[in-house]
Structure formats: structure tokens, C-alpha cells
N, CA, C and O of each residue as an XYZ file, in Angstrom:
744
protein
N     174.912    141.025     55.799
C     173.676    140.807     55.138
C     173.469    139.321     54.841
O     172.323    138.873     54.803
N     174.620    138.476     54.610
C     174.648    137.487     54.388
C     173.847    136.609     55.752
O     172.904    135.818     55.802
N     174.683    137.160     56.682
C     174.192    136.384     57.476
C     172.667    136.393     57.986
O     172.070    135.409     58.421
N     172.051    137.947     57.822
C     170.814    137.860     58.201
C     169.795    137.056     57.672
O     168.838    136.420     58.113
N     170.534    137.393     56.105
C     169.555    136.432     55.017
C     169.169    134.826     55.511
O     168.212    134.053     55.457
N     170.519    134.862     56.008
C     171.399    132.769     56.420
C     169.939    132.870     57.532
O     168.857    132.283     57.574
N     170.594    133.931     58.339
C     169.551    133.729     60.009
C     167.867    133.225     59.578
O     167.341    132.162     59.908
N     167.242    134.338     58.752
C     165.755    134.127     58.245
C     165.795    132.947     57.018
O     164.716    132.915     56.426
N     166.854    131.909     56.468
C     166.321    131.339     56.003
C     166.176    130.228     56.932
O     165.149    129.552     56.861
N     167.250    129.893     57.969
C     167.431    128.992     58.646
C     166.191    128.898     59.589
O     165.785    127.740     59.684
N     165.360    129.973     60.438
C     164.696    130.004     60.948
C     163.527    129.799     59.995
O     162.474    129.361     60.458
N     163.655    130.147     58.395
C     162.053    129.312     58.232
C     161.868    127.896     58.116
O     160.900    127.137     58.095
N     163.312    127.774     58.035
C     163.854    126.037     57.492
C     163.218    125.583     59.029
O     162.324    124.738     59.070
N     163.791    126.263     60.382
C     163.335    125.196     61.298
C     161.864    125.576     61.403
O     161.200    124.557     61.592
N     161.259    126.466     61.359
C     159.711    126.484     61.741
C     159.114    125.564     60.926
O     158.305    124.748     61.370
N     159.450    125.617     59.717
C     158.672    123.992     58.609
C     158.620    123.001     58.900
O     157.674    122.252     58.653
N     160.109    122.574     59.805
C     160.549    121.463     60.072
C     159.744    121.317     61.301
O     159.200    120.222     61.446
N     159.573    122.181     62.179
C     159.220    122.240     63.498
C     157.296    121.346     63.271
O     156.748    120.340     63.721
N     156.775    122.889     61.989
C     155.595    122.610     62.163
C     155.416    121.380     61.272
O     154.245    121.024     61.141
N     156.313    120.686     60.656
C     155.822    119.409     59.877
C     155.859    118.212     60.739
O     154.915    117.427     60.828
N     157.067    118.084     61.420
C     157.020    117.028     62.855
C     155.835    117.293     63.997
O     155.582    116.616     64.993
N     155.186    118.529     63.508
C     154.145    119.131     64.851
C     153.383    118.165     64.496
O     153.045    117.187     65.162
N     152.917    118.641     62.682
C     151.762    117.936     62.433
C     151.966    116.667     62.149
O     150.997    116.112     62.667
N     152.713    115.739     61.579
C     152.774    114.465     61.418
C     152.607    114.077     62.495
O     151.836    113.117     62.507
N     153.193    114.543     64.048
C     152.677    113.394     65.103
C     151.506    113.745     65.590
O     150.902    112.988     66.349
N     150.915    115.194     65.146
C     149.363    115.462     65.701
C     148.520    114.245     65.063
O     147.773    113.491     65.687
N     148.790    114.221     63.738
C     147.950    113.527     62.694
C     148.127    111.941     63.014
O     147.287    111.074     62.771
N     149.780    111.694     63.787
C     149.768    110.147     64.329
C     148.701    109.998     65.621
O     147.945    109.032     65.734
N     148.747    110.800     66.306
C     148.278    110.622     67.591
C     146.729    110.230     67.193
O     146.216    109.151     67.490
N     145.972    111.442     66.364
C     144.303    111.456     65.901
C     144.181    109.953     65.307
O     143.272    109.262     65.767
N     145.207    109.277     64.111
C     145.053    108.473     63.450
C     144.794    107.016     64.499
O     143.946    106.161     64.244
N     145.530    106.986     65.451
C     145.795    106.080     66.533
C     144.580    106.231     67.414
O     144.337    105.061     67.710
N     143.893    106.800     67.864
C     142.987    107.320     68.828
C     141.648    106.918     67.960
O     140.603    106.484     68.444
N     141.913    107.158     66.577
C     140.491    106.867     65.628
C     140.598    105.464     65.375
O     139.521    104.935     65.097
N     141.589    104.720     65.393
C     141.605    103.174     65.254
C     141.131    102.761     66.641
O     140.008    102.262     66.716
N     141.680    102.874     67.481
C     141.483    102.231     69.743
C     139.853    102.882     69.859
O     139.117    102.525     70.779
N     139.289    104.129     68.538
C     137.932    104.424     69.251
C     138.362    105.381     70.665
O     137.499    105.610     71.513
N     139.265    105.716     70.763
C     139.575    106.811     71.808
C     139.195    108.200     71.358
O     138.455    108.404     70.396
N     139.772    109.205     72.151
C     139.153    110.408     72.044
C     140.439    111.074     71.694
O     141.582    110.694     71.950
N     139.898    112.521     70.834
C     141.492    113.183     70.482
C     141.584    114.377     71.327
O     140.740    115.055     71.914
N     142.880    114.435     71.213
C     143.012    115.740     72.377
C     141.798    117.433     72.128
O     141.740    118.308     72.992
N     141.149    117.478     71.049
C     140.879    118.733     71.105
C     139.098    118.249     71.543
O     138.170    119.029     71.754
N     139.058    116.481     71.583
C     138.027    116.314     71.409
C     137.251    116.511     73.416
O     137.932    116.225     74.401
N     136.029    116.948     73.484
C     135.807    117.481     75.203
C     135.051    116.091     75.253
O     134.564    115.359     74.391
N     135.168    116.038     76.730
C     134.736    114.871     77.251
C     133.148    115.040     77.891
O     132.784    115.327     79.032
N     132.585    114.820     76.992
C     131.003    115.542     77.049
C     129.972    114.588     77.481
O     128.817    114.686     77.065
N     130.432    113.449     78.494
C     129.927    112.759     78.838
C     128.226    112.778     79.778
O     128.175    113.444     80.812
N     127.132    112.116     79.365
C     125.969    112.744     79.449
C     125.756    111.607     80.234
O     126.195    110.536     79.816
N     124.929    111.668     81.709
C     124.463    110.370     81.609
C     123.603    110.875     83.610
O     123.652    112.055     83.958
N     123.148    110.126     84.280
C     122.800    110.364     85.476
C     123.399    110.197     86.665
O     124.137    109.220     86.535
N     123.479    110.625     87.754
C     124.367    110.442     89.025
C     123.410    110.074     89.634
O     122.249    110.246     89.261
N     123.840    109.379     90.903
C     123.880    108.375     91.602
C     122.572    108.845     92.579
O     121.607    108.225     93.027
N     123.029    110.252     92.684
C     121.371    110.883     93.517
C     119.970    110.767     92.707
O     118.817    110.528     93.068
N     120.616    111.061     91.365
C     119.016    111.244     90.832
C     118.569    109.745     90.336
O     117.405    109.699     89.939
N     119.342    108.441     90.291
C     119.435    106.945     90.171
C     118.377    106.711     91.354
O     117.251    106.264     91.140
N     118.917    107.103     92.780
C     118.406    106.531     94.046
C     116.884    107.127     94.203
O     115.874    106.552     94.611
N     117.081    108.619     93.692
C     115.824    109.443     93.698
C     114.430    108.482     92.787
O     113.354    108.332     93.366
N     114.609    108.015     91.623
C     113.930    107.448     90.861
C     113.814    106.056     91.590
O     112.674    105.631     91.772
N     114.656    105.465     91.932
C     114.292    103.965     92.526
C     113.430    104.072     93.610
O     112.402    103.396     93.591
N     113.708    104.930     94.716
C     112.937    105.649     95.706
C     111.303    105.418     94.962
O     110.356    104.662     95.178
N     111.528    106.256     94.224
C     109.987    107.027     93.602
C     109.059    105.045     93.140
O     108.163    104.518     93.800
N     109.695    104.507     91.945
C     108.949    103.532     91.711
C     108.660    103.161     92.661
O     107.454    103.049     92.876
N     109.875    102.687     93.973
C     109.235    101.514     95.188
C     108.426    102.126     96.192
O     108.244    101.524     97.251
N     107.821    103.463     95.952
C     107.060    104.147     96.606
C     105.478    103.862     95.737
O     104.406    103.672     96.312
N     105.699    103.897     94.132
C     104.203    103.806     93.266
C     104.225    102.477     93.404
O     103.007    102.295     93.408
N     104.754    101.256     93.538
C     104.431     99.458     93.488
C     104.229     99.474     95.116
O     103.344     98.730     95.536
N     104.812    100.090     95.877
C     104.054     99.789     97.311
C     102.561    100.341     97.046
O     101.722     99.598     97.555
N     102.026    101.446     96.384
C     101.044    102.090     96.800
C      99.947    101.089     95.897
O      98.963    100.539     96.391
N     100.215    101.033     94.987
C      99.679     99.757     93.985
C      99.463     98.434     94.623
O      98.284     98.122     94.459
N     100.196     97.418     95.364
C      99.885     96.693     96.186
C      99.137     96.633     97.428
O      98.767     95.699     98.139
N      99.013     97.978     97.492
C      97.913     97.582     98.623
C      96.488     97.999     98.134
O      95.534     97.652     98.830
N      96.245     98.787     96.877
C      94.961     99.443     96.470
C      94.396     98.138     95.961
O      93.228     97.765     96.074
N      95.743     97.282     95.186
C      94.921     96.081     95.004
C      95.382     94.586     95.657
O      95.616     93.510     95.107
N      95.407     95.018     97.112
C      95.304     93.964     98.125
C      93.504     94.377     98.856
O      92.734     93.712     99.549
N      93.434     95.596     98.342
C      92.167     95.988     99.390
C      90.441     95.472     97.882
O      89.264     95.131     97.995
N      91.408     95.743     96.726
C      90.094     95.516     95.707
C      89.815     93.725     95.772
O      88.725     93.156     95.843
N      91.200     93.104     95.718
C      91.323     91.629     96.043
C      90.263     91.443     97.794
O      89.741     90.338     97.653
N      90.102     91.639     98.282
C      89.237     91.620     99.962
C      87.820     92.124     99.366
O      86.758     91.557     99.624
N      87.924     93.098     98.656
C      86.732     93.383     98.070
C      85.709     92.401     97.371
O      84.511     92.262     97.618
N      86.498     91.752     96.430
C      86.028     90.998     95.506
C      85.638     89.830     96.024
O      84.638     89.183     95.714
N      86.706     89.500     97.066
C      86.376     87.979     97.976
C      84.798     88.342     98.723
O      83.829     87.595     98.584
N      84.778     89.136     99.219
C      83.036     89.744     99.786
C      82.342     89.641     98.979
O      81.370     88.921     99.209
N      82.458     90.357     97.461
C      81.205     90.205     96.451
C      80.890     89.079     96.155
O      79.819     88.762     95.639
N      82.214     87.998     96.587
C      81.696     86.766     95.642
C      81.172     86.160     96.729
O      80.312     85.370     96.340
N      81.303     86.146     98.205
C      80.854     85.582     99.099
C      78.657     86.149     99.266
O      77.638     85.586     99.667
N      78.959     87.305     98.759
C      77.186     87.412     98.649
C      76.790     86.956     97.477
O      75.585     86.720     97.560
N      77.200     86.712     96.423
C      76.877     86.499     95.469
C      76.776     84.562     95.430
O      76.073     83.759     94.816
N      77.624     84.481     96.200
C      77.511     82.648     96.466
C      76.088     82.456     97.470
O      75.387     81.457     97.309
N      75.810     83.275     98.288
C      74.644     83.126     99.461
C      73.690     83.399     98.551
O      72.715     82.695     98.813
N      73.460     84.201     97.439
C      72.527     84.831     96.957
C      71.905     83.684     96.029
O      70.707     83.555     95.774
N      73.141     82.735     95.493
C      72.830     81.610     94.291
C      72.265     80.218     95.038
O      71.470     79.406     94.564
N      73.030     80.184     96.581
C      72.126     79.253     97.491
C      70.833     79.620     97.882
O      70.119     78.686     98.247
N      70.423     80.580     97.895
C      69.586     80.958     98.296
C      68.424     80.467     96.921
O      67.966     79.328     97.012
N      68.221     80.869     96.354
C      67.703     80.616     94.719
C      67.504     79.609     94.694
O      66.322     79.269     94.639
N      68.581     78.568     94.722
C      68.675     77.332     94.379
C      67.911     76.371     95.799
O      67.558     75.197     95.688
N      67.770     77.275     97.193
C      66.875     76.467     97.759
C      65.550     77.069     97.907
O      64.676     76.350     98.391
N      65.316     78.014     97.642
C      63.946     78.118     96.996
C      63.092     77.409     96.263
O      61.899     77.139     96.397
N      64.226     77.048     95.140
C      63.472     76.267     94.174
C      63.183     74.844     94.362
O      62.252     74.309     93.760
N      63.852     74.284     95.078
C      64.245     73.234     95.882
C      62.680     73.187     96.767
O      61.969     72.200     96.955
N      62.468     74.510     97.180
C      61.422     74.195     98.039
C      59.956     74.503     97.258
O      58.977     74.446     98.002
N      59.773     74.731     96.248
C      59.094     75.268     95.667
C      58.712     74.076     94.710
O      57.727     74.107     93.972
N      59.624     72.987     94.804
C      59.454     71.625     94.176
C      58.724     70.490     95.103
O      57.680     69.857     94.950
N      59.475     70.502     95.875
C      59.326     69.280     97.469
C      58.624     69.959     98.428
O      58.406     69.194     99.368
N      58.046     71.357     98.666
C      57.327     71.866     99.852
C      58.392     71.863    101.219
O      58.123     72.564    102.194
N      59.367     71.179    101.187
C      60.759     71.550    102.318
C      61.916     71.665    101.705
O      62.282     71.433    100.553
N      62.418     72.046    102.619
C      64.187     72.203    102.370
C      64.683     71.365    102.419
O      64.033     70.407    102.837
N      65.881     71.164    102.110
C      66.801     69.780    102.252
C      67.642     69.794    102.948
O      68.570     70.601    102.892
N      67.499     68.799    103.865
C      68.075     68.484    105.025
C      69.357     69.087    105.375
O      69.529     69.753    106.396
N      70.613     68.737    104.150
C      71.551     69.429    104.327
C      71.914     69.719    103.062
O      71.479     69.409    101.953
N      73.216     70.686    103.649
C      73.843     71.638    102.240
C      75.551     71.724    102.415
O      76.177     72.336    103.280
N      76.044     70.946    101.360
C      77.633     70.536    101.613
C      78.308     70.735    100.653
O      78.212     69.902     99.751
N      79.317     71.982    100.446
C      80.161     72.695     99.741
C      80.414     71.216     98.944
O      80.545     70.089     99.421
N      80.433     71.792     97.215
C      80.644     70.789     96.248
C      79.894     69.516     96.254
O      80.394     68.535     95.704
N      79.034     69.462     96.680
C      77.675     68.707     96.103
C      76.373     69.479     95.894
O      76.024     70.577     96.327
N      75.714     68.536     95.059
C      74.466     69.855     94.448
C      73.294     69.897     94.989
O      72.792     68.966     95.620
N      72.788     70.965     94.782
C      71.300     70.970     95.476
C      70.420     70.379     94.702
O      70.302     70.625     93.502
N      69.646     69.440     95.428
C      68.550     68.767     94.362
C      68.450     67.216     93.965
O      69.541     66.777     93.602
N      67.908     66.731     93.955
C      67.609     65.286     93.876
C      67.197     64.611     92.081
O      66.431     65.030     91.213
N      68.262     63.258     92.150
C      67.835     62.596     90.531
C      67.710     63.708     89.435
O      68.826     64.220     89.345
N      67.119     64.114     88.842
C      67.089     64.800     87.813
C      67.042     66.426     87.885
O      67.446     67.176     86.997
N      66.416     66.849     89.233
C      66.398     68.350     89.258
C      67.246     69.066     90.667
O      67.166     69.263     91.880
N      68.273     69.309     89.186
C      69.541     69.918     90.092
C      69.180     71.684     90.329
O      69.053     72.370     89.315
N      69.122     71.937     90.867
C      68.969     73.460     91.292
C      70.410     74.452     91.837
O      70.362     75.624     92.210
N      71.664     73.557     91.740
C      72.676     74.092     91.967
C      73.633     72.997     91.305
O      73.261     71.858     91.590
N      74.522     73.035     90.670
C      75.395     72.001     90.280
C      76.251     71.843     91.406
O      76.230     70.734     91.939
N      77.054     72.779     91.916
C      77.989     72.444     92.960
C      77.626     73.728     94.150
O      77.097     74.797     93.845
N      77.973     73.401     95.298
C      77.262     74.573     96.076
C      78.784     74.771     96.874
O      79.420     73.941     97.525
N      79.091     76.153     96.568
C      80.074     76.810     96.801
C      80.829     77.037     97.840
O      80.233     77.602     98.757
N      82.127     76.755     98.058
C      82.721     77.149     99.550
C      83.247     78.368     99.252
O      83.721     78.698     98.165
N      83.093     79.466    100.882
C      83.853     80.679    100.855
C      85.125     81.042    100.210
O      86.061     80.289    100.476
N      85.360     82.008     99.439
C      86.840     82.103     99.412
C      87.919     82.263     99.873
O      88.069     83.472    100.048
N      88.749     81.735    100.167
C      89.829     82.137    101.823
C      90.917     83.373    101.190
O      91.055     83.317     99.968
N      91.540     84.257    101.767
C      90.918     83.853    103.208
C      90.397     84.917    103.747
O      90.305     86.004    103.178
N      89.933     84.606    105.154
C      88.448     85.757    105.691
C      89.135     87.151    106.106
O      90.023     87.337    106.939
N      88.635     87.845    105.490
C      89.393     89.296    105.608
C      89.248     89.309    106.840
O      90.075     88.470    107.198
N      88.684     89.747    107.878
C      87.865     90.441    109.166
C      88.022     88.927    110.029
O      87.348     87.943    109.725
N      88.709     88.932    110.792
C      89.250     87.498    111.095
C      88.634     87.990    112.763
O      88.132     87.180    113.543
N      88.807     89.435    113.050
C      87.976     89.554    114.397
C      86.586     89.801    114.462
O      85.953     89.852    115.517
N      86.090     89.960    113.281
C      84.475     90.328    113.622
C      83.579     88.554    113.515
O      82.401     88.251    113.705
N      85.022     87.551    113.058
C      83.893     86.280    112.611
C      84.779     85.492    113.527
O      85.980     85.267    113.378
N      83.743     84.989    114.806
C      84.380     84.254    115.693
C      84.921     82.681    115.273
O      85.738     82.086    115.975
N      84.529     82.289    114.427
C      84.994     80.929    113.907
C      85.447     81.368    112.562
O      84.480     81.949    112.069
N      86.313     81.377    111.832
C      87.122     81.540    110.350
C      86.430     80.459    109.397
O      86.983     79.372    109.232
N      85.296     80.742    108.812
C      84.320     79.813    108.175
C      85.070     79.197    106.674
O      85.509     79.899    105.763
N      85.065     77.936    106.728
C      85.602     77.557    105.571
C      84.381     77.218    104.656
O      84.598     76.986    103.467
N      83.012     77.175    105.190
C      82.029     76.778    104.715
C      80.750     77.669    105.309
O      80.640     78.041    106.478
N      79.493     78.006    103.856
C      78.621     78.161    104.488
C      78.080     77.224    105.319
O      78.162     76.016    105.097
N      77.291     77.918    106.683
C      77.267     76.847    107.569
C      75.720     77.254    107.521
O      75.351     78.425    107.614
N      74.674     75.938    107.334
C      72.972     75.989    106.977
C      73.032     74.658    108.079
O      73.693     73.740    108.564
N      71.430     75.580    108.006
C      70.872     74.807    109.445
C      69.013     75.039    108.840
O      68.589     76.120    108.431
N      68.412     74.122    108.905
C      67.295     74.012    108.513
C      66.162     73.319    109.663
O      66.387     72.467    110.523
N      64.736     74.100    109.291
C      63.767     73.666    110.368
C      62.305     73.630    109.380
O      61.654     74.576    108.936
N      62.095     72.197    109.246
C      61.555     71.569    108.516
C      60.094     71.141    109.264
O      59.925     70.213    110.054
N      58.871     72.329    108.650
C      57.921     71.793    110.211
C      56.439     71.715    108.678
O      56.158     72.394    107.690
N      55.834     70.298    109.446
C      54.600     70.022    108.198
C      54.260     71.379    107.191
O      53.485     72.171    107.728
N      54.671     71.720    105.972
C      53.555     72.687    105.559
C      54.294     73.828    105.483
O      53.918     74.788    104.809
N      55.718     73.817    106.359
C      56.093     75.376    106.141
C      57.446     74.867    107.466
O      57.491     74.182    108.488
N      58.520     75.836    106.506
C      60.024     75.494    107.049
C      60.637     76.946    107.006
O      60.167     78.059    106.774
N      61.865     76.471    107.321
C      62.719     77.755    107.108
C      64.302     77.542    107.544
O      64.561     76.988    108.612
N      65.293     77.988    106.706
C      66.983     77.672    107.151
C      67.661     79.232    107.130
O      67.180     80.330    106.849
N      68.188     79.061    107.299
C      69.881     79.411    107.994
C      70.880     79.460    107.401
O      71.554     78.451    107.605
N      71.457     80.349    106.560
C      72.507     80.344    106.082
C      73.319     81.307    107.020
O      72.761     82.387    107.213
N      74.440     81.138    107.595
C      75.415     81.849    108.333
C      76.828     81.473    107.166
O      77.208     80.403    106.689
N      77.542     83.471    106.946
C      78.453     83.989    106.414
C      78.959     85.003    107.049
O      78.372     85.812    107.768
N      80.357     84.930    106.698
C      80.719     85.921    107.010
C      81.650     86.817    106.149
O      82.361     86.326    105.272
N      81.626     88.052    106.405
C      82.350     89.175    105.516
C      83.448     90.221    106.185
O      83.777     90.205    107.371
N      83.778     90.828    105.516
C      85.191     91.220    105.895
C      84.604     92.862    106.069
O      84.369     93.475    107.110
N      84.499     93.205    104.966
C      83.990     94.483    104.813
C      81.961     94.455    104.683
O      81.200     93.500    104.531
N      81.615     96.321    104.866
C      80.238     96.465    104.128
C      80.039     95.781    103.090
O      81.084     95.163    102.887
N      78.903     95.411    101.910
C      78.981     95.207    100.306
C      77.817     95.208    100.510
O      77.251     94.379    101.223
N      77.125     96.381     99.762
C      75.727     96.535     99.541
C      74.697     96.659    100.441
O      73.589     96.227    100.122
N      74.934     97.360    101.897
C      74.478     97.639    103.282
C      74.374     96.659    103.760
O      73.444     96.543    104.559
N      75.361     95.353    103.485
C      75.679     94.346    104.495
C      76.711     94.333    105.063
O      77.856     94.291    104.612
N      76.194     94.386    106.500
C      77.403     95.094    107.189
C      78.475     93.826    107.603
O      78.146     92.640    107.608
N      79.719     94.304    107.920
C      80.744     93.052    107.806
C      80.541     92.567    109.072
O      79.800     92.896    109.998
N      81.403     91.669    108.899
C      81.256     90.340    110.147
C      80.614     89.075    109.742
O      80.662     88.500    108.655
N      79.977     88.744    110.878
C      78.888     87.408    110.510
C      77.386     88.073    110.080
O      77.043     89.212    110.397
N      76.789     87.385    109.508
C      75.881     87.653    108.805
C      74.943     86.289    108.863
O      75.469     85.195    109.070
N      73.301     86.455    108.635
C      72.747     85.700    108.691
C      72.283     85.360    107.542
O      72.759     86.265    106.856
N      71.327     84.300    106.383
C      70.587     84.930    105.257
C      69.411     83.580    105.219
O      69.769     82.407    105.330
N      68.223     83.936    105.072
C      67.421     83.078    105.494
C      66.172     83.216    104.307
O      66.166     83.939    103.311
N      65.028     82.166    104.832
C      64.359     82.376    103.767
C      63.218     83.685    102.949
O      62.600     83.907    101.908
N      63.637     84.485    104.822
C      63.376     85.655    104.565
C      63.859     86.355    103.964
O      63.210     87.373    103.721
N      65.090     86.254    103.443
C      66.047     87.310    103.042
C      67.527     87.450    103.671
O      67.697     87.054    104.824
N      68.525     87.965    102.997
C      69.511     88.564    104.054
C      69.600     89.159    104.783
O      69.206     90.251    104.373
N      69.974     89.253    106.029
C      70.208     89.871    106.773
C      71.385     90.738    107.347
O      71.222     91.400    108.372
């Protein structure tokens, strides 16, 4: 009896011992792992984040929306160069009207960045060169850096020539070269 008693005390003696060295080095290991910022053994490695397919998938995707974006506004940029190119014929035009509507003729000539109009009555401050560059490079046989005016100055009654050119339609003017006169555009 003695001895059984001996056997079950000895065996609780080592399980104490067992589970106190268990836990003191469990509790070293956690303590060590919580200082380095490491992870503890019961802790799961629950790491969240994206792979490499769905990385490429998304890069894919943007350089697919900035390509499509660069060209909607490479085509509004061509656009705008046309509006401003009628809108420059439209302000020469005006400005030699009035021109003629002063002097009874036109003036002789018309030269990007000088003004229309003589001594005191300016009718254009600076007279405009095309904007480069010419969209439609095959419909305009010369690549115009300038409106190009041509005037016919006859006693009593005249008439000029403005030649432009455009890339696209803008406002049922159809692209290419274009004429615009004192009749109107053409």
C-alpha cells in the first residue's frame, strides 16, 4: 500500500513538474515572440492580401481604361483644333467686312499676327495662324501653316479668298480644304 500511495504521489509530483516546465517555457516562448512582434504557436497565419493573377488582372484593366481615354481625347483634341480653325475664318471674315465696309475694298493682304486695318481702325488685333497640327494631312494637299487669302479688288466692288483646311466635318463643313469668301463659307 505503501508503495502505491509512493507510486500516485510520485506521479502527481512529476505531472506538476512536467506541467509547470510545460508552462513556463510555453509562457517563455509567447513572451519572446510578443517582444520580436512574431507570431505564437496557437496563433494562424491569416495572412490577407492579393496574388499575383488578380495584381496583373487589375493592371491589365487600368492600361486598357488610360488607352481608351487617350484616344477619346486625342480625337476631342482634333476636334477642337477644327472648331477653332472655323471660328478663326469666321473672325477674319468679320474683321474684313468691316474693313470693307470702311474703305469700299479689301486689303491687299492678310498676314498671320498682324492686324487688319489701318492707323486707328483695327478690325482684328492679330489675325490668326491655324493650329498645328492638320489632322487630315491627305484630304489638304499642302499642310497649311497659314490662312492663305487672295483678294480681287475691282472699282466699286471686290471679293477674296480665304482657303482652310480641316480635318474632320464641323457644322456641315465638310473636311479637307475649304474655301470662305465674301459670300460666305463654303
Amino acid at each position: 500500500m505503501f508503495w502505491r500511495k509512493s507510486r500516485i504521489f510520485y506521479l502527481k509530483v512529476f505531472v506538476n513538474i512536467y506541467f509547470f516546465c510545460y508552462n513556463k517555457i510555453k509562457l517563455k516562448f509567447i513572451y519572446s515572440n510578443l517582444i520580436k512582434g512574431g507570431r505564437t504557436m496557437k496563433q494562424k497565419n491569416n495572412k490577407q492580401g492579393f496574388t499575383l493573377i488578380e495584381l496583373l488582372v487589375v493592371i491589365a484593366i487600368i492600361g486598357l481604361l488610360s488607352t481608351l481615354s487617350i484616344l477619346a481625347l486625342n480625337t476631342a483634341r482634333a476636334r477642337a483644333r477644327d472648331v477653332k480653325r472655323v471660328a478663326d475664318v469666321k473672325q477674319i471674315q468679320t474683321a474684313l467686312e468691316m474693313y470693307y465696309n470702311e474703305f469700299g475694298q479689301y486689303p491687299a493682304a492678310v498676314t498671320p499676327g498682324t492686324p487688319i486695318g489701318t492707323g486707328t481702325n483695327v478690325y482684328l488685333k492679330i489675325t490668326p495662324k491655324p493650329p498645328i497640327p492638320t489632322d487630315n494631312a491627305s484630304a489638304c494637299p499642302v499642310a497649311p501653316t497659314v490662312y492663305t487669302y487672295s483678294v480681287t479688288n475691282v472699282a466699286g466692288d471686290g471679293s477674296y479668298t480665304l482657303q482652310y483646311c480641316l480635318g474632320a466635318t464641323v457644322n456641315e463643313i465638310p473636311a479637307g480644304l475649304n474655301t470662305a469668301s465674301d459670300a460666305g463659307i463654303r
